[in-house]
N, C-alpha and C positions, 0 to 999 in steps of 0.2 A: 352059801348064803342063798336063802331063799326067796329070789327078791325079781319078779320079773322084768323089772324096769331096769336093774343093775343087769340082765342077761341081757337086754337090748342094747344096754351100752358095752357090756364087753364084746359082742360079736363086733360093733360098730366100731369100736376103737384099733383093734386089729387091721380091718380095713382102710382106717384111717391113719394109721401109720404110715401103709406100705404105698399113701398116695402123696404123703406131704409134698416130698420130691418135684414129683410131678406135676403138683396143684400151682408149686412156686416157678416153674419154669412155663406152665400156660400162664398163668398168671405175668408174667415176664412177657414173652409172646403177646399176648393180649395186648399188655400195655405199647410196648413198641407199636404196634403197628395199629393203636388209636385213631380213626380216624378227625383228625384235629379238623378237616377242612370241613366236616360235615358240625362240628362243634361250634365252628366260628361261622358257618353258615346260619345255626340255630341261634348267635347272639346279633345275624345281620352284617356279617363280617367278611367283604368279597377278597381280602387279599390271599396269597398262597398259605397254605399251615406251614410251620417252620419245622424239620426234620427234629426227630429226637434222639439225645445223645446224654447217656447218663456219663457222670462220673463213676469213675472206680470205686474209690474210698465208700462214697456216698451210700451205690450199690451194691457193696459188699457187707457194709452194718443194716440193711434194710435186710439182705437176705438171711442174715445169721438174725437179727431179729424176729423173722417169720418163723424160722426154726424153731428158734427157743417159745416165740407164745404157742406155736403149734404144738407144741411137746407138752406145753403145759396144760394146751385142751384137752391132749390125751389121758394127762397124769387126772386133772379135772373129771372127767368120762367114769375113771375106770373106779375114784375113789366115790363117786356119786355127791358131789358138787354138786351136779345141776348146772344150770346158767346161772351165770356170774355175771351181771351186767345193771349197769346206774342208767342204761338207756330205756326211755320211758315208752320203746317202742314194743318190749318186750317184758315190757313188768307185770302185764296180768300173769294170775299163779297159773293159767292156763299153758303157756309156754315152757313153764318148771315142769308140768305134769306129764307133757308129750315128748316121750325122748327125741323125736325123729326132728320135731320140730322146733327143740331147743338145739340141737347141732347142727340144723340147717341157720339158724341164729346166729351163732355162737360161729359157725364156717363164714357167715355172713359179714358179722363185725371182724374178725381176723382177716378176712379178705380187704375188705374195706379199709380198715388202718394201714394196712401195706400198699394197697393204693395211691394210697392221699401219698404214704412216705416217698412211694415210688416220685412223685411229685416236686416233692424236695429235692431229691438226686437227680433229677431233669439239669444237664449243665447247660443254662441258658442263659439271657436276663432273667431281673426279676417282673418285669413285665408279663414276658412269654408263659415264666413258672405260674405266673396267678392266674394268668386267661389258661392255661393246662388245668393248674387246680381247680377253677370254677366247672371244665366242664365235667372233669372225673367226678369231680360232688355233685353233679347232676346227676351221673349215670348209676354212681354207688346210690346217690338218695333211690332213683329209680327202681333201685334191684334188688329193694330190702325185701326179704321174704312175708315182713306185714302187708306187704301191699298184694299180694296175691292169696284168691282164697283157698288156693291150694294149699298154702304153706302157712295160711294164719291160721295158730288152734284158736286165739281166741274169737273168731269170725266163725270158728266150725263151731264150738262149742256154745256160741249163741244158735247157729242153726239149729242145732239139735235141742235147745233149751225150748225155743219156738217155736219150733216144728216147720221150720221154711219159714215163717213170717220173717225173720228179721232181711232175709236174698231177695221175698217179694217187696218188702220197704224200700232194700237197697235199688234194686231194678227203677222201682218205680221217682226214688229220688235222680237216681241216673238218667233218665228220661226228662224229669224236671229241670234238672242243672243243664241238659244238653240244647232244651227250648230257649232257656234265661240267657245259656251263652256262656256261664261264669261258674265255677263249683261253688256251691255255698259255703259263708264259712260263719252263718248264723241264719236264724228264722227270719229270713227277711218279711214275711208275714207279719208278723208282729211289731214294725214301725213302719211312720208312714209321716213324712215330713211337714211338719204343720200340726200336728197332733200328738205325738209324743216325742219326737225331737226336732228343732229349732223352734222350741217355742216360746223363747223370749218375747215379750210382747212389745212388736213395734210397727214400724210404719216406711214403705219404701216413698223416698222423698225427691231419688231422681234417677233418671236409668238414660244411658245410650245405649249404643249397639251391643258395647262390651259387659255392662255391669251395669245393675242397680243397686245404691249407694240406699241401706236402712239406717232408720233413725233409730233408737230404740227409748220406751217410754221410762221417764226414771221413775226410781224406786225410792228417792229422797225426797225432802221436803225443799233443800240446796244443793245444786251441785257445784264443782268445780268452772271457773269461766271458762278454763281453756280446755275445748270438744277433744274427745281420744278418739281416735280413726284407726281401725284394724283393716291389713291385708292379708288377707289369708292365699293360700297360693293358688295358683290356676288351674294346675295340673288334677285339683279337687274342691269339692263342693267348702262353699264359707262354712257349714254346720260343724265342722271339726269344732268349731270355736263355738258353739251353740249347742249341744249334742239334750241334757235333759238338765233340769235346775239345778242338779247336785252336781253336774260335774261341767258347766257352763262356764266359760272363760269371760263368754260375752253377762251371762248376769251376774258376776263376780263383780265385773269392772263398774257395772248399775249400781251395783247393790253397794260399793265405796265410795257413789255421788260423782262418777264421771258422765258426763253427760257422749255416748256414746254411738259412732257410726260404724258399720262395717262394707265391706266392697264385698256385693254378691257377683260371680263372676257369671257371665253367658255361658252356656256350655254348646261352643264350636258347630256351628253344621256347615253344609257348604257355600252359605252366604258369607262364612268369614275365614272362609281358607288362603286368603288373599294376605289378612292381617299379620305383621310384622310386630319384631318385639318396641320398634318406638311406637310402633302404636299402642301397643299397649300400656309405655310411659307415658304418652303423649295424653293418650285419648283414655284414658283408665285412671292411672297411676295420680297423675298430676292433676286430672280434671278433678277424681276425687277430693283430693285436697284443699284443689280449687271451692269445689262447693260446699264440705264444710264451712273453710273460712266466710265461704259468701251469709251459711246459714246462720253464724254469731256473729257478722258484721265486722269480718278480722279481714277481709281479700287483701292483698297486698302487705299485710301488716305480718312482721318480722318475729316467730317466735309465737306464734298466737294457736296452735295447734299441738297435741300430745298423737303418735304417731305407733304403732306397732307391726314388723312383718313376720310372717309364718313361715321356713321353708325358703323357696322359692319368694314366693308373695315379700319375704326380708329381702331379698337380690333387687327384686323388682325399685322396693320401695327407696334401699340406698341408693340404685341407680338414679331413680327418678330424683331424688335429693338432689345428687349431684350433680344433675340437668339443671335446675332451680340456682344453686349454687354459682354454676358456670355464667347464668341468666342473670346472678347479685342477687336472688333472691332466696331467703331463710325460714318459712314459714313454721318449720317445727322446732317446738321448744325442747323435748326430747323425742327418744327411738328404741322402742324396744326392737328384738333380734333374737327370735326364737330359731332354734335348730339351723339357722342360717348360714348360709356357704359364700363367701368374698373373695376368696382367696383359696383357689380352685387347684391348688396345690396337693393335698389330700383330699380324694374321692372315695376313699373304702372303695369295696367289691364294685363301684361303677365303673372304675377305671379299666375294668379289664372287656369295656366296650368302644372306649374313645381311642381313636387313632387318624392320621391322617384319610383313610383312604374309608373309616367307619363314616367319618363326617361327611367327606365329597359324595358318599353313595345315600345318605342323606337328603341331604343338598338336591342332588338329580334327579332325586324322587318327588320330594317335595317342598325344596327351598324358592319357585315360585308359586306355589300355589298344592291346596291339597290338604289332608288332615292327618293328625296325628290320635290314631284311634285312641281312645281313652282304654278300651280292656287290652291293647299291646302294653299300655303303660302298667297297668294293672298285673298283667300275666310277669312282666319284667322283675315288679318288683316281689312279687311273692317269688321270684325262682329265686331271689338272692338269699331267702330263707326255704328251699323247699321243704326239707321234713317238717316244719312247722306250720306252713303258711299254704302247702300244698297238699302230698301225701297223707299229712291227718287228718285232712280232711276227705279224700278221696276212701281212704280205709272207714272213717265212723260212719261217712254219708252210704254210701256204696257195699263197704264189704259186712258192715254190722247192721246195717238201717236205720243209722241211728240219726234223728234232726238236730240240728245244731245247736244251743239254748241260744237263746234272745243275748245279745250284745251289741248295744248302738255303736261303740268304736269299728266293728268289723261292721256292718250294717252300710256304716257312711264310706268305708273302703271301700265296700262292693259298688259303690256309687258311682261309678268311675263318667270323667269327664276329657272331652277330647281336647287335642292342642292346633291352632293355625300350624300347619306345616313350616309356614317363613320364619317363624315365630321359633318354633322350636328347633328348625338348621342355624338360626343366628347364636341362637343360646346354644348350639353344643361345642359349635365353632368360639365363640369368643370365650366362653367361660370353660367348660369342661377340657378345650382342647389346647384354645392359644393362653388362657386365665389371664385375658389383658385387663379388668375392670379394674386390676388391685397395682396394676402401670400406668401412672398419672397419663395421661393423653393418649392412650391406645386406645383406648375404644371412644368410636364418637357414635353417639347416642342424641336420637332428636336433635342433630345439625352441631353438638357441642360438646368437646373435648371431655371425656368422663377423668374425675381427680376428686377421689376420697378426701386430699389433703384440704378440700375449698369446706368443708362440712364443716357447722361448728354447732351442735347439737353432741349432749351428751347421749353415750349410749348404755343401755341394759343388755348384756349381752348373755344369752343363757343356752348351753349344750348338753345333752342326755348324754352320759357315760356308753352306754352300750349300743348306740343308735350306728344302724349299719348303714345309712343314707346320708348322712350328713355326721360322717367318724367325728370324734368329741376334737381330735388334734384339728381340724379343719373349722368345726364352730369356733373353738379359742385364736385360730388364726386371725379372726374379725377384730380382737384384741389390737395388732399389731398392721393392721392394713387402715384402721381409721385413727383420727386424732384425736384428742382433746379428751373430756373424761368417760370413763371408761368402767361398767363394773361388769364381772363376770363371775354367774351361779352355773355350778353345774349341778343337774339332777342326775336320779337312779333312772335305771329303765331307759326304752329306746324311743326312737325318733317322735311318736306319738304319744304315750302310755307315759312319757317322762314327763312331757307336758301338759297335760290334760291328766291331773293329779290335784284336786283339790282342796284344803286344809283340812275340810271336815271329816273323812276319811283318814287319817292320818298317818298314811301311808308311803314308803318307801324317804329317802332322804336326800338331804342338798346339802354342796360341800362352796364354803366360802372361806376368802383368806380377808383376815380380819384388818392385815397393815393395808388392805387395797393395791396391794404391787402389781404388775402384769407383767413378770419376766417372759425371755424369748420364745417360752414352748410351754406346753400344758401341760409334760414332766415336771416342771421344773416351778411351774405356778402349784402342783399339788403338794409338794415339798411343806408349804407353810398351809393348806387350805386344812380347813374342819369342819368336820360333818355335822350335820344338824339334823336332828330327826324333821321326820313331814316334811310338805310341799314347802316348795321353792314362793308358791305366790304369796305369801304374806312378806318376806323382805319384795318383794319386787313392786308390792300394793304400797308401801314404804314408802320408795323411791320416786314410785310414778306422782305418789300426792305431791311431794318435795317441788313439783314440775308444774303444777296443775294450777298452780297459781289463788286467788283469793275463792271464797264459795261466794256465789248468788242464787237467785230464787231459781227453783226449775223452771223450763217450760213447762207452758201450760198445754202447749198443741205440737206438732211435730213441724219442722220446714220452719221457711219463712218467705215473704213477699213468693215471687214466683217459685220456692219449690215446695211444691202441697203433695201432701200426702196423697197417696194413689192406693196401692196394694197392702195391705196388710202382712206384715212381716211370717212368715218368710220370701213374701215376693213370689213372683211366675219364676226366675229365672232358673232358680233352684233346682226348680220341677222337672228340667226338660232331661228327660234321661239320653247316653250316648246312643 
């Protein structure tokens, strides 16, 4: 056969025979003696690494499986396969075309999958196995031969398309990302807040230390009497919920005549490293709701407000209920509860940083005072996705030159916002660690016994299928930790992308069970639920009006008696970067 690319594989295959052997017993070697302590170091983790002891059984089908796919690389090799691979790390035809660097590929992925397995045979908890598995998936994402431009054809084969332009882009983006502090993971050039995204048009009507509370101007001719008050979560800028007209939650909720406020949050410097998570009930949470009420002349009036949290900003806002509640007091007539965590039972991949001695070293750092850098929070959660959230971008920016296209969802990630230190050792302590919020009187918050059970406010409760921050079995938990009614949508797509999904697009689907049942578990609720094509928000604009009580005239101005409009929406507060 005359065929030089088939000569390069068969010399290559010969050699690669006579090393499988040997590849799987370094391989073996490697693993054992993983440095665990420098892994749990890298997640902030000061206790001992716990020794590694595989099972028998376990390790004996992982090595006869390395075998058998190694044999089959070869068999692959010799018959001119090529790469075989659904990994989109390796789909340019460039990678098929270079034998050296389709088998460094191809040695790559087969290493890799006996890694991870190697993981499994780990005889430990399953604790230990998952904080093992998160860091080997750091090291394997780290080692993929796309990331190096030695070993990327298709980074060489743009060089030589551009004759070096695309190494002097990459350089020169390298240099960029190293000044900003953050790899890009879009043209942050290209938005600019106030101008092409949060630009609902509205009016800030009252700010403390923590937040300034927007009005926003309706889009109706009547709205609903009773105000919608959104919390978006702290840990990020409000504009998730505002991003561009098309995909705006906030002028959704305008545009179906709710007369609507949002919690702009401060973004942290060292004036408020002091602040505490009741403060944040106390002085945020509560006070917002307080001046709603005060602005359509409901203060103290029972049921007189429509309420929504984000995330976090949902933990917040049941807390804060709850406080209310403990006080006799009811002021929301419902609750929505996006992506929201209560019952801190399932964490997904966070849990493989909570621990007794994670939290105390916490605590010591910055449980009286101190901040909680917003790009630690940032870098955190992209490594829970790295080939996606990381490494493709360090390879398109870096090893191709290539800019990121314009995306306002990843725009507002890059946004990143800090956390009060106090603020954030109470919250990893009570929820992530001891999960007392969803233990009627273990946690006392703003001087008062926290008890879901005192809430009597129906809920909307909605979880993203795929979301690796708030796992879907952990959103449907809120199901079974709060009373009284109860409905639950889950969308496609993850933690953001499932929620910020707007009808008009009509895109990806929502699965709902028609009887309304909420059996014990989200297995077990999907049993009867059915899918719907498109966005979740049209049943959920449904529900909210159901709540919203009679329509009257819009305002005419924004505020009322002492709270006057100041800033033009989006506010200063937005603005202040980490």
């Amino acid at each position: 056969m005359d065929n030089p690319q088939f000569d390069i594989w068969s010399k290559t295959a010969a050699q690669f025979q006579e090393t499988v052997s040997q590849s799987w017993t370094k391989a073996l070697a490697n693993f054992q003696s993983l440095d665990l302590g420098a892994a749990m170091s890298a997640m902030a983790h000061p206790s001992a690494p716990p020794a590694i002891q595989f099972s028998a059984d376990k390790l004996q089908a992982v090595q006869q499986q390395y075998m058998q796919d190694a044999q089959a690389l070869m068999t692959q090799m010799m018959s001119e396969g090529g790469l075989q691979t659904q990994d989109k790390r390796f789909a340019n035809p460039a990678w098929h075309h270079n034998p050296v660097a389709a088998l460094s590929a191809a040695v790559y992925l087969l290493n890799s999958r006996t890694l991870m397995a190697l993981t499994d045979a780990v005889d430990a908890d399953e604790k230990t196995r998952n904080r093992l598995r998160f860091a080997v998936e750091q090291g394997v994402a780290a080692a993929a031969p796309s990331n190096f431009l030695a070993f990327n054809a298709e980074a060489q084969e743009k060089a030589l398309e551009t004759k070096g332009e695309s190494i002097a882009k990459g350089l020169q983006n390298l240099l960029h990302d190293m000044r900003q502090g953050h790899v890009s993971m879009t043209d942050e050039s290209v938005f600019t807040v106030g101008k092409n995204v949060a630009t609902t048009e509205g009016a800030v009507v009252y700010e403390n230390e923590l937040f300034q509370l927007i009005e926003y101007k309706p889009l109706t001719a009547k709205v609903f009497e009773k105000p919608f008050l959104m919390v978006p979560p702290c840990i990020n800028k409000y504009y998730i919920l505002d991003l561009q007209p098309e995909n705006s939650v906030v002028r959704y909720a305008v545009a179906q005549g709710h007369r609507t406020f949002v919690v702009s949050w401060r973004n942290p410097d060292a004036t408020l490293a002091h602040k505490t998570w009741d403060d944040y009930i106390e002085e945020a949470v509560i006070q917002a709701i307080g001046v709603t009420q005060d602005i359509v002349g409901k203060r103290g009036t029972d049921h007189s407000i429509n309420a929504l949290g984000f995330c976090v900003g949902g933990t917040m806002l049941t807390t804060a209920l709850a406080v209310l509640a403990a006080r006799g007091e009811h002021p929301v007539a419902s609750t929505t509860l996006l992506t929201t965590l209560l019952d801190f039972t399932d964490t997904g991949i966070l849990d493989v940083f909570i621990d007794e001695s994670f939290v105390k070293f916490r605590e010591q750092e910055m449980g009286d005072g101190g901040l909680m850098k917003g790009q630690d929070l940032a870098s955190t959660f992209s490594f829970l996705r790295p080939n996606d959230l990381v490494w493709n971008y360090v390879v398109g920016n870096y090893l191709k030159g290539e800019t990121p296209p314009p995306f306002d969802l990843l725009y507002w990630n890059s946004d990143a916002t800090n956390l009060p230190g106090p603020y954030y050792a109470w919250y990893l302590r009570n929820t992530y660690l001891e999960n007392k919020l969803v233990q009627p009187g273990a946690a006392t918050v703003c001087g008062e016994q926290i008890d879901f059970g005192l809430l009597d406010t129906p809920f909307y409760i909605y979880g993203s299928r795929e979301d690796h921050i708030v796992p879907i079995d952990g959103a449907y938990a809120s199901t079974q930790a709060l009373p009284g009614k109860k409905r639950f949508v889950m969308g496609a797509s993850g933690h953001i992308a499932g929620v910020i999904n707007p009808p008009a697009k009509n895109k990806r689907s929502h699965w709902i069970r028609a009887d309304g049942k909420l059996p014990a578990s989200h297995a077990q609720w999907m049993q009867a639920a059915v899918e719907h094509p498109g966005s979740w928000w049209t049943d959920w604009a449904q529900w909210l009006k159901s709540h919203a009580g009679k329509q009257v005239a819009a305002p005419k101005s924004y505020g009322r008696a002492k709270y006057k409009a100041t800033f033009a929406a989006p506010g200063t507060y937005v603005l202040a970067k980490a």
